[in-house]
N, C-alpha and C positions, 0 to 999 in steps of 0.2 A: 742563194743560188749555188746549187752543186760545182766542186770544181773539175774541172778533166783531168786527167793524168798529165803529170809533168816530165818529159821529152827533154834530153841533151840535145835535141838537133832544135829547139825553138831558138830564134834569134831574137837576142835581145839585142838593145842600146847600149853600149857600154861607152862609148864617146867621152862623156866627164870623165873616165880615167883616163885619157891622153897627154893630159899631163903628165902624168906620172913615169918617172925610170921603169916602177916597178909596180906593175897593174896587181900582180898576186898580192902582194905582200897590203897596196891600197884594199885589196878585198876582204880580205884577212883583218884589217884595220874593224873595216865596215862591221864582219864581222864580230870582233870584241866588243865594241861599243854597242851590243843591243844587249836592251836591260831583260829579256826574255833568254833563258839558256836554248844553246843550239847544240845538237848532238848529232854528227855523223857517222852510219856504218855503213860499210860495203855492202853489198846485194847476198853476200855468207852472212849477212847477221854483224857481223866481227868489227868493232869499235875503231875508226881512224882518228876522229877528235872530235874535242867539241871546247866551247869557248869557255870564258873565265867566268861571265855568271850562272851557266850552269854548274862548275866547282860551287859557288857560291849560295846556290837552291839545293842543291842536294845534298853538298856538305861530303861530297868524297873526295879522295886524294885519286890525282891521274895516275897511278903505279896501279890500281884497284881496280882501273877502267879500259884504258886505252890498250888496243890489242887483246880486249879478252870479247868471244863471243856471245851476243845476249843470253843465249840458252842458259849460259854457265851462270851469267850475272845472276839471273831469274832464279835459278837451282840453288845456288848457296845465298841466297836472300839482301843481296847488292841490292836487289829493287824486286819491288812486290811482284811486277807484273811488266811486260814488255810489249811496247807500243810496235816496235822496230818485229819483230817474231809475230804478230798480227796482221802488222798491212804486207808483211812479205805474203799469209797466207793469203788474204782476203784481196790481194793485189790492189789497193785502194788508202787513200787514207785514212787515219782510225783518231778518234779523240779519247781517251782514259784518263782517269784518277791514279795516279802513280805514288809509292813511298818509298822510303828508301831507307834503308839501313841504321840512319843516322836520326830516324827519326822527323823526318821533316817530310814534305807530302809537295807535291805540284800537279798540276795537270797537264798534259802533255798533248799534241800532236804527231803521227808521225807518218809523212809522207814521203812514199814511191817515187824512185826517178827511171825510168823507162830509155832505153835505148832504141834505135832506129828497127831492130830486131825483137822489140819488147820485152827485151830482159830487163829486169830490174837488175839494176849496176848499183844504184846507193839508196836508202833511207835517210833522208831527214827529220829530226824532230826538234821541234818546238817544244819550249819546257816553261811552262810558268809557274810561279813561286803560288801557293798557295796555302803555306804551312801558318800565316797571318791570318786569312780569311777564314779556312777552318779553326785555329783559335776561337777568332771573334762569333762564329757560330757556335760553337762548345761555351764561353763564356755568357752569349746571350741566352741557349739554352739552363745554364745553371743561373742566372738570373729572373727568368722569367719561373725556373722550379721555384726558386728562393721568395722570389714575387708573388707568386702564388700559395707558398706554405707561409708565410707572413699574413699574408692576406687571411687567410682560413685560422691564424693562432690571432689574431686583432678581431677578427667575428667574434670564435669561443671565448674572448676575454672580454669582450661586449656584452656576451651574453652573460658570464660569468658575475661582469663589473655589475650590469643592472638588475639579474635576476629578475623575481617575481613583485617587485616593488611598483611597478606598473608605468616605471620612465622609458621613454621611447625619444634613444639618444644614439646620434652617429657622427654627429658635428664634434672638432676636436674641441671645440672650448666648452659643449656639454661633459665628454669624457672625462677632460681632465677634473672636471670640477669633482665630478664622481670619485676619480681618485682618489682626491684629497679626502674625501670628506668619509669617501670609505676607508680610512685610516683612523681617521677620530671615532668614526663608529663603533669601533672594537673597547673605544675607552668611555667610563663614563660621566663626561666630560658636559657642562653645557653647550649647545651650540644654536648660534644666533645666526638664521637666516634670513638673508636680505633679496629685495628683488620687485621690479615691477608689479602692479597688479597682473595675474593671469600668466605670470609664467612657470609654476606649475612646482611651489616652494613646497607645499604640502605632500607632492612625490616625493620631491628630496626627503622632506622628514622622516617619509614612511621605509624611504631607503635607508635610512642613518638606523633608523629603529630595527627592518630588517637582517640588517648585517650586524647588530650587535650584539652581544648574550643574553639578553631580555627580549628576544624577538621572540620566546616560546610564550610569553606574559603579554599583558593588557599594552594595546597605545591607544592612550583617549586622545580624542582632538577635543581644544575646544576653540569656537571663534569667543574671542574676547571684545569682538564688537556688535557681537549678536545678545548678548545677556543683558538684559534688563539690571543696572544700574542696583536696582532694589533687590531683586533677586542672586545677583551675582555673588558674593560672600556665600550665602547658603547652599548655591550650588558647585563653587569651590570647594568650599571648605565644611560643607556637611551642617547640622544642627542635632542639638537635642530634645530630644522631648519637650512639647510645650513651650518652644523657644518661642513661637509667636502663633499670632490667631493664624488658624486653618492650617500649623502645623501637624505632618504625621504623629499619631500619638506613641509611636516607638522608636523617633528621629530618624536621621536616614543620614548614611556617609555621601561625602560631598564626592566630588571628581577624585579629588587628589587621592583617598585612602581608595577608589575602584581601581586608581593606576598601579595603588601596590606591587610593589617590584619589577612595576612594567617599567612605560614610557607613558610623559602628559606632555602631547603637542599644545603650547597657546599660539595658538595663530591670531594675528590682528594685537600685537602684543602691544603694539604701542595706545590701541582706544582704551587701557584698565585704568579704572579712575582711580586717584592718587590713592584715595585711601584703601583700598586693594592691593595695590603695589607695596604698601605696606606690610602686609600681612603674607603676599609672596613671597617677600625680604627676607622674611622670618621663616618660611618653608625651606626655604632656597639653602639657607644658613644653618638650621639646627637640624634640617629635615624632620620634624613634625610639625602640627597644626592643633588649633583649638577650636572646635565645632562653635557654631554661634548656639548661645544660650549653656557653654560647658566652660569646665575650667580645669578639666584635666587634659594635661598636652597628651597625642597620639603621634606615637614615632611613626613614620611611613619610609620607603625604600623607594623614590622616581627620582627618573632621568627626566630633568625637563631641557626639550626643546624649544625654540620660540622663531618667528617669524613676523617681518613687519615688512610693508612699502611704503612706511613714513620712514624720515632722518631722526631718529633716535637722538643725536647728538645736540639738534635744533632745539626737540622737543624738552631736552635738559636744559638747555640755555634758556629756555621758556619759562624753565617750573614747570612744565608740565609732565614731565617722569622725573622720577629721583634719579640722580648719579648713581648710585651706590647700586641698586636693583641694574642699572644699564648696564655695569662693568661684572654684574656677577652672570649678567644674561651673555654676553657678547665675550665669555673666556676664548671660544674659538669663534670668529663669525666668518661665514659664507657671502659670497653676491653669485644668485642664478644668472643667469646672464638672460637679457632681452631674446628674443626671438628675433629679430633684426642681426643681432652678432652671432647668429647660429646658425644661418639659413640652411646649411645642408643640412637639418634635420626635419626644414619641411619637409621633403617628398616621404621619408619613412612616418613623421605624425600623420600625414595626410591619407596613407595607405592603413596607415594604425586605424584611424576615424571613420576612413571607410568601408573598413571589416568592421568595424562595430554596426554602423548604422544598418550595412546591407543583413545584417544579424538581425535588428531592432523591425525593420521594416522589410525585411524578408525579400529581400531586392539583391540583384546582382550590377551595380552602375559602378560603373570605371570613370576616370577625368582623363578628359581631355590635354594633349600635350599644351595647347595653347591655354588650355585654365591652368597647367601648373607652371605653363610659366607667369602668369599672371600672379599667382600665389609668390612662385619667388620674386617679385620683383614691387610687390604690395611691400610699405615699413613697417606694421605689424603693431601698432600702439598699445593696442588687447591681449598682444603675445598670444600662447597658444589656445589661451580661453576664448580669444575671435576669431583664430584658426579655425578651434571646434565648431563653434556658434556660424560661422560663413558658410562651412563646409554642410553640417546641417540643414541650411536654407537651401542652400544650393541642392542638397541632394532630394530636397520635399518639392523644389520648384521644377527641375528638370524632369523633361515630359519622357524621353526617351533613356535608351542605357547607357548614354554617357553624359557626364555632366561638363559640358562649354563653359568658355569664358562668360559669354553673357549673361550664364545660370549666376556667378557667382554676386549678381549685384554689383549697381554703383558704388557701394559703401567701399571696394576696393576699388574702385579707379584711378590711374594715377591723378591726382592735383596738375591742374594748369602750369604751375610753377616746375613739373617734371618735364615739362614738354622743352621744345627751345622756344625762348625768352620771345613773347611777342608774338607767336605763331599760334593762331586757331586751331583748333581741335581737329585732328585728322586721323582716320580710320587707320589707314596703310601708314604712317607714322606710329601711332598705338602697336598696330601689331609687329609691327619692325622692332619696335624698341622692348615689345615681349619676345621675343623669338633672340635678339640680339641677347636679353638675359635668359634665355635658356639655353644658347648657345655657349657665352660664359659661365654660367653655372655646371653643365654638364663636362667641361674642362678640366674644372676646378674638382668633378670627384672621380675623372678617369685618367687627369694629368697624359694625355696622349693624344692625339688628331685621330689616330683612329678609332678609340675606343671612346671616345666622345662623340664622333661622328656615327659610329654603328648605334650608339645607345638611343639616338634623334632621328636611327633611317635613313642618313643621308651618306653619300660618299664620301669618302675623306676629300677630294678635289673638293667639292660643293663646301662641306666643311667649313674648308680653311678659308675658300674664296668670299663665304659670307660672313665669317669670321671677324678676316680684313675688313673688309666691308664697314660691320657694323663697330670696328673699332674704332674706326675716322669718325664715322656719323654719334656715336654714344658712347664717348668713353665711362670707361667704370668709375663709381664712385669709391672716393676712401675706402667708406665703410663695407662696401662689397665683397673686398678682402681681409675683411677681419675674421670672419669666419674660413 
């Protein structure tokens, strides 16, 4: 509400000072004690007082102020700009942004006092300290630059850390793993990687291979649980002529000598039957090999990588792999981590797989917010290999251009045992308890109410209310924050 011009002749109450000997000096009091600076001049402009916390926002000495008029204050740069020399023109009162001399800033009002003749007789102004709040918005703006140029140097070293290797990773315990392992890269070290089926060991290898000096040379994969038993030796380790019936008759080099100066992935390292593992032993250690049906050794230059989702360690306590072959394989070892402890890298595989397929099948289909929360909140036993294979089905079953939760199959439905203990199957419980985890999940990669809130369409109020909400009804488990 606009206020009217303030009048000497308005009668106030002044009654509570009647106690007082001395009503001026009581007012005067009143005066001091306001934590906002008061500044009075005469109706010329020209400074009569003002109290101690405006000394104190401003940060001048009264020998600088008092008895000198604003015009001068203004002109020799006491203060930027003059509230008091405004409302005298504009006859009203003025609100400004003020600084001062010393460096420190407030905002100010300054209001006209009006005589029975409408002369302006005095100016008063209001001074509030603002030299804090502007900090704090200079500070938040260089934070949010900093936040932002971080942001954009953590992308380019994403992009940098996984190149063309073909891993699609944004979860911090994928990265880090990257790290590491792109250090050993550079050296030509063995390295033994470990990991569930399907979570995507063979990127890594490709990545290790990528980033190392032999990434211009061969990387063979091979599955060592796909080779026939019989056949395995000869297509390791090559033969020679006539080595056996329906032999090439000018032999043929096995894997290892095509790897020459590359890289040889064994993947499935743990199915090589023993007496193989033997003959690795000996690659591994002399680095040459002897063709079956030869007996002249062949020096070869590979980097061997390996990979398993069996316990190595077990399978030595078994007899079933030699020690010796285990400790030369696992000089550096790895663990990819499950897709369960990664989950912020669903939504970027998920958009990865979906640019493929919309490629494959010449389709442009989007997922649904409530299918990706579904996906995050699925435990992932397949890892990203049933990510792929879900998302496949789902995107051949879905009739329209978006792919729903219900496209994605029961195979991901939470288990009975997710629900609460005892309770029947319930539609609006289901989808509460998805919405609840995409709620938390979108938190956990914008760390803000609002940039979690805008990322879901929703308000920040809405937000936070169903936030709360669904933090009473579903808390989070452990493992949710591991990633």
């Amino acid at each position: 509400m606009k206020r009217g011009p303030v009048r000497l002749s308005e009668q106030q109450d002044f009654s509570f000072l009647s106690g007082y000997e001395d009503r001026i000096a009581q007012l005067l009091a009143i005066l001091e004690s306001s934590f906002d600076g008061i500044y009075i001049t005469e109706g010329t402009a020209k400074t009569i007082w003002f109290n101690r916390s405006y000394e104190v926002i401003s940060g001048l000495d009264r020998s600088e102020v008092i008895g000198h008029r604003m015009d001068v204050l203004e002109r020799t740069g006491i203060i930027s700009r003059s509230g008091t020399l405004v409302a005298l023109k504009r006859r009203a009162a003025i609100t400004i942004d003020q600084k001062f001399k010393t460096g420190k800033q407030a905002i100010i009002t300054s209001t006209p006092i009006f005589d029975d003749t409408d002369n302006i007789v005095m100016v008063v102004t209001n001074v509030r300290d603002m030299s804090e709040l502007y900090g704090l918005k200079e500070e938040l703006a260089r934070s949010r630059e900093l936040t932002q140029r971080y942001l954009t140097e953590i992308e380019l070293s994403r992009r940098l850390l996984i190149g063309n290797s073909g891993l699609v990773a944004s979860d911090q315990n994928m990265l880090e793993l990257l790290r590491v392992v792109g250090r050993v890269a550079q050296l030509d070290t063995a390295v033994l990687i470990l990991g569930e089926t399907g979570v995507g060991k063979e990127r890594v290898a490709n990545f290790i291979h990528g980033r190392s000096p032999r990434r211009s040379n061969s990387f063979i994969k091979i599955n060592c649980g796909a080779i026939a038993e019989s056949l395995a030796e000869s297509e390791l380790f090559g033969y020679e002529r006539g080595a056996f019936t329906g032999a090439n008759k000018e032999g043929k080099p096995g894997l290892f000598e095509v790897a020459d100066k590359g890289t040889i992935f064994l993947d499935e390292v743990g199915e090589l039957p023993l007496n193989l593992q033997t003959k690795l032993l000996r690659v591994i250690q002399e680095q040459e090999l002897v063709r079956v049906g030869g007996s002249e050794p062949i020096k070869i230059d590979v980097r061997i990588l390996a990979a398993t989702n069996r316990d190595l360690k077990a399978l030595v306590e078994h007899g079933r792999f030699r020690e010796d072959l285990y400790y030369r394989l696992s000089v550096f070892p790895v663990v990819v981590p499950p897709l369960r402890d990664r989950k912020n890298d669903i939504p970027k595989l998920t958009n990865s797989f979906l640019q493929q397929l919309n490629r494959k099948y010449r389709d442009e289909k989007t997922l649904t917010q409530m299918a990706m929360g579904r996906l995050l909140s699925y435990h992932w036993p397949g890892n990203v290999r049933e990510l792929k294979n879900v998302l496949e089905r789902a995107f051949i079953m879905s009739e329209g251009p978006e792919i729903n939760a219900e496209d994605l199959g029961v195979s991901i439905m939470p288990s009975a045992g997710e629900g609460r203990a005892g309770a029947e199957f319930s539609l609006k419980e289901h989808l509460e308890q998805i919405e609840a985890e995409y709620i938390r999940r979108a938190y956990d990669s914008f760390h803000s109410i609002r940039g979690a809130a805008c990322s879901l369409g929703m308000d920040p109020a809405t937000y936070l209310r169903k936030r709360k909400k669904y933090e009473a009804l579903y808390p989070a488990q452990e493992e949710d924050y591991k990633a």
